[in-house]
N, C-alpha and C positions, 0 to 999 in steps of 0.2 A: 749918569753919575753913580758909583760906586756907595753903596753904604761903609760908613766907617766901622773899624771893630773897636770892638769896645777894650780896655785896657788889661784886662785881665786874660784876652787872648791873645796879647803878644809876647813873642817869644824872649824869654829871659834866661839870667847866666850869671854867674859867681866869680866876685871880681877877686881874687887873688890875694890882693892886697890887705885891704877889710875885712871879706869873707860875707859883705852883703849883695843880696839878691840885685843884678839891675836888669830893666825894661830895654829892649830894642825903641831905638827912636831913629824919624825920618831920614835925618842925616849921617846916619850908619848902613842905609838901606842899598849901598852898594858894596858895602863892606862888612859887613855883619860876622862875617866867619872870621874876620882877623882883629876882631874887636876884642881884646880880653879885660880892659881896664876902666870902670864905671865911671870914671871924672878924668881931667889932667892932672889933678895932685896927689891920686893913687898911681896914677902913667910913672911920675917923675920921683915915686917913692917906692917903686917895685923892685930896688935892690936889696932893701929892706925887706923886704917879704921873702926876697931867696934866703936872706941871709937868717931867718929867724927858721926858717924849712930845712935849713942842712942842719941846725945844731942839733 
């Protein structure tokens, strides 16, 4: 068995939306590169976030 890493060495990224930091989790671990949005209700509110970037 593998030792696990601890949480401050996984890779993280800036959700768009909010602009808060989020953590890689297991369940992105095949998708990680097309990950851009830290929850579903920053996913489903990202047109607001273009729309507040173009003004």
């Amino acid at each position: 068995m593998g030792r696990a890493r601890s949480k401050s060495d996984l890779p993280t990224k800036i959700c768009p939306v909010c602009q808060r930091p989020f953590t890689w989790r297991k369940k992105w671990a095949d998708c990680w590169d097309d990950v851009k949005y830290c929850s579903e209700r920053c996913r489903r509110h990202r047109s607001q976030a273009t729309n507040e970037a173009n003004q």
